[in-house]
C-alpha angles and dihedrals in degrees: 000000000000088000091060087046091056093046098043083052093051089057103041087058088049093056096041080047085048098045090044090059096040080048092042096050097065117154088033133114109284088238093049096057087043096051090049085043088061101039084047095054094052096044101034095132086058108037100038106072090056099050085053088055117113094234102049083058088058097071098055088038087052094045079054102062104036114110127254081246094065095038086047095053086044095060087043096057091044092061094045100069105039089051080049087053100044091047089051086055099049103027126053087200096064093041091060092051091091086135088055103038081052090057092049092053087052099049094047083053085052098055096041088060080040082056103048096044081055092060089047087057091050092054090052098039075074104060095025108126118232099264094068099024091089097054096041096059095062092052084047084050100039094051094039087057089045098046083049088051096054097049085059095055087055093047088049098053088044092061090042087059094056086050095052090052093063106027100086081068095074116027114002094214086059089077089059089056090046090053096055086043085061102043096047079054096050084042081056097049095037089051090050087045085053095042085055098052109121103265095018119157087014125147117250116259108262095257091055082051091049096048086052 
């Protein structure tokens, strides 16, 4: 009798572990929360205890209260780089673009540090006292509208490079007009990269004007 006891509770806390990860992996592929329900389930003694922990709570609380902006950024780059992948694959032309697949993941670096300046001047949009509110707002807005901007770049191109991946199926000289799609994209994200360089658009100091 004690021996069923102990083994109805054993599985009982395998299913409550089991339930909890399924719980705890929202947002993700149904098979993937089902997969981590099951492995869950066999190796609950080992795996629970983690999953109770404070930290391991911190991750998925973190993934909550991110915006849609960074989500957003975060599918885009995503995309991004499989389509990337899969042109590479398909097209020489996109494999031999190293120059230009080193700028992208410069400029997504650049708008993930762009992101997470935005949360701090949200946060002190908060506290900010009337004086500067004002002011502060329009930069808010401004960069808001020119971190947008700049997703879209990156879901656009994403898109061109599907395009690209298919167009030589129909009429080989599509692919041409897909290229230089795709170039006069990559000219409009270089020149942004390039805007956002720290002293960017400065005036020289005044001995380089004299010298001039």
């Amino acid at each position: 009798m004690t021996a069923l006891v102990i083994l109805a509770a054993y599985a009982a806390l395998g299913v409550a572990a089991a339930v909890l990860a399924f719980a705890r992996k929202q947002g993700e592929p149904l098979g993937s929360r089902l997969g981590q329900a099951l492995l869950t389930l066999a190796l609950w003694p080992f795996l629970l205890p983690v999953m109770i922990s404070p930290g391991s709570a911190a991750p998925s609380s973190e993934r909550g209260t991110r915006s849609e902006r960074a989500r957003r950024l975060d599918e885009a780059t995503e995309r991004l780089e499989e389509c990337w992948r899969q042109a590479a694959v398909e097209s020489t032309w996109a494999a031999e673009q190293a120059r230009e697949h080193r700028l992208l993941d410069g400029f997504v670096a650049r708008l993930r540090a762009q992101e997470r300046r935005l949360v701090e001047m949200e946060a002190a949009l908060a506290q900010a006292p009337t004086s500067v509110k004002e002011r502060l707002t329009r930069l808010y807005e401004h960069s808001t509208a020119e971190m947008e901007n700049s997703i879209g770049l990156v879901e656009e191109l994403a898109a061109q490079l599907t395009l690209l991946r298919f167009s030589g199926l129909g009429n080989p000289s599509s692919a041409r007009v897909e290229r230089g799609h795709i170039e006069d994209l990559l000219l409009r994200i270089e020149a942004l990269a390039e805007a956002s360089q720290p002293g960017a658009g400065e005036a020289p100091p005044p001995a380089q004007v004299a010298r001039a």
